[in-house]
C-alpha positions in Angstrom: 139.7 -84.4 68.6 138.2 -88.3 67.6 137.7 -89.9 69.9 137.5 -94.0 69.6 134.5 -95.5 67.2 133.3 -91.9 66.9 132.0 -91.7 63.2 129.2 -89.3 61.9 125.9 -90.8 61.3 126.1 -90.6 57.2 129.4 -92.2 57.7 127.6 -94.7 59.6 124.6 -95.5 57.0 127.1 -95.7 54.4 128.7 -98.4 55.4 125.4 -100.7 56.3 123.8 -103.0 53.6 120.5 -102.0 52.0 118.9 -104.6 54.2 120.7 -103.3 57.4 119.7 -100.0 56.6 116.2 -100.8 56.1 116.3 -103.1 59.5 117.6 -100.0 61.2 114.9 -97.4 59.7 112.1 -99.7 60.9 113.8 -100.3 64.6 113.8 -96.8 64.4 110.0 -96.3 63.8 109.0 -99.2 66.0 110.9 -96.8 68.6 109.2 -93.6 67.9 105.9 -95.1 67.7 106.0 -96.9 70.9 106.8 -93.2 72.9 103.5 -92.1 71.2 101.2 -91.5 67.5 102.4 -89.8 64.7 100.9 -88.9 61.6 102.0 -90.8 58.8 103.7 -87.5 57.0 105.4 -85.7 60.4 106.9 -89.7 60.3 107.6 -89.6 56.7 109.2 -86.2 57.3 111.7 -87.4 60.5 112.6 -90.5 58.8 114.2 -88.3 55.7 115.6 -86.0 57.8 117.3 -89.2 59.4 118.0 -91.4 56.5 118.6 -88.8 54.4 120.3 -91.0 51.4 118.3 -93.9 51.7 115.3 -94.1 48.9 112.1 -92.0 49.7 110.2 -94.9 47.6 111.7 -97.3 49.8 110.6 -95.4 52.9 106.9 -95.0 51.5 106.8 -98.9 51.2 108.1 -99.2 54.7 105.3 -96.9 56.3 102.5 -98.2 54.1 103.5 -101.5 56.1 103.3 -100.0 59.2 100.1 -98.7 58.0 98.7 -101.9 57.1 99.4 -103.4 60.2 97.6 -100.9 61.6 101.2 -99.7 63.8 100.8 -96.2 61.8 97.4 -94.6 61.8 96.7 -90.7 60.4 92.9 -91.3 61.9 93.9 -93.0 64.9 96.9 -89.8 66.0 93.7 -87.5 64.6 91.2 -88.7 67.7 93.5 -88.5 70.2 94.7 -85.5 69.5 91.5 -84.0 69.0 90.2 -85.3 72.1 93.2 -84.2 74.1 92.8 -80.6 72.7 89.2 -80.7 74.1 90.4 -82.0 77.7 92.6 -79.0 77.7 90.1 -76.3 77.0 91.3 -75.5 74.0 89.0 -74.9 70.1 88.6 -76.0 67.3 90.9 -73.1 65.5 93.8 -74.7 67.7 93.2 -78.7 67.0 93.0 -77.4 63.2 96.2 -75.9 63.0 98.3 -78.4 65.2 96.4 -81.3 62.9 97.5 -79.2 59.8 101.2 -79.2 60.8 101.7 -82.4 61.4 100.5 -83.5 58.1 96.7 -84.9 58.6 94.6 -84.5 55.3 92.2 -81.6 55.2 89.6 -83.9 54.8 90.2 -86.1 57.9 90.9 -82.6 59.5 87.2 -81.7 58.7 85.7 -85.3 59.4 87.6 -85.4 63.0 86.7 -81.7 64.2 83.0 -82.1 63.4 83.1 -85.1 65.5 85.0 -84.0 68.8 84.2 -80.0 68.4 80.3 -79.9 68.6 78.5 -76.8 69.8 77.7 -78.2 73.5 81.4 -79.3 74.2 82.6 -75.8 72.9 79.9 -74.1 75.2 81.1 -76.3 77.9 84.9 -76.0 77.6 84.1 -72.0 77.3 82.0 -72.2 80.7 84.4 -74.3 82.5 87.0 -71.6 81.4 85.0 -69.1 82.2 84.5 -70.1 85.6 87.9 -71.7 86.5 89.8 -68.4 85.0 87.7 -65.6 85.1 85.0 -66.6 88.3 82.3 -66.0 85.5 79.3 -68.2 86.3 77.7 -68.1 82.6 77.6 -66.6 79.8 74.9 -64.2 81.1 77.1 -62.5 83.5 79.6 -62.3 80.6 77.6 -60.4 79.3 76.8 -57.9 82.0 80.8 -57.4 81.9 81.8 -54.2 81.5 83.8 -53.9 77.6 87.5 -53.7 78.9 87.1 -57.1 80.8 85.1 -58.5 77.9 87.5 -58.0 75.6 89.9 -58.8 77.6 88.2 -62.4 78.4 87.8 -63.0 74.1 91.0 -61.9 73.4 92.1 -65.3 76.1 89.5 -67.5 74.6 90.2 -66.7 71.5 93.9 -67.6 72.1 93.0 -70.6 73.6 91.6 -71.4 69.6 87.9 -71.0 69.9 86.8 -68.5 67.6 84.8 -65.3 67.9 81.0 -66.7 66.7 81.8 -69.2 70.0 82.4 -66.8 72.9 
């Protein structure tokens, strides 16, 4: 059953001008982007999923603008989210991957990770762990575990994405 000025979406974005269309794609980014950062391909990626007929040239012009005026920012969403992995405890492994996903060049990937991840904030967010989890004061009374709680304190840390040379 319709009910009254129900219409599907692609109904919808048929029916709007070029221009309109392109006013409501960029209302539409301005909207994401003020909730939080997004890489500039996880953007790319929603947009087509939403405008699905409307010109994927068209839609790279739009976000280069955004770009330009500095509103869409790979490096920018790359810092933040780097530096909110390392508030939450959690390694370089992890950052990587989410990074990955959501579309950030390998590159900036590399360039961002080297900068946030360093050995003494790894060794600290491994302490703090450590300690807040576990009630291990260092890694010298790690060490003195016996194997089975070891293992089973790697196998957390190394869920939490810091990798085996780390812990």
């Amino acid at each position: 059953m319709k009910f009254f000025n129900q219409t599907k979406k692609s109904d919808f974005q048929k029916n709007l001008s070029q221009k309109e269309l392109e006013k409501l794609i960029k209302n539409y980014i301005f909207r994401l982007l003020t909730k939080r950062d997004y890489a500039k391909q996880n953007l790319k990626f929603k947009i087509f999923q939403k405008f699905p007929n409307f010109p994927k040239e068209k839609i790279e012009q739009i976000l280069e603008n955004f770009e330009e005026k500095h509103y869409l920012d790979d490096l920018r969403f790359a810092e933040n989210s780097a530096r909110r992995f390392l508030e939450n405890k959690k390694g370089e492994m992890k950052a990587r991957e989410f990074l990955f996903s959501k579309g950030v060049s390998e590159f900036l990937i590399n360039q961002i990770l080297k900068k946030f991840f360093t050995k003494e904030a790894n060794e600290k967010a491994i302490i703090e762990i450590l300690q807040k989890k576990f009630g291990v004061e260092s890694f010298e009374v790690f060490k003195t575990l016996n194997p089975l709680e070891k293992s089973k304190i790697q196998k957390f840390l190394y869920s939490r994405g810091f990798e085996k040379f780390e812990i």
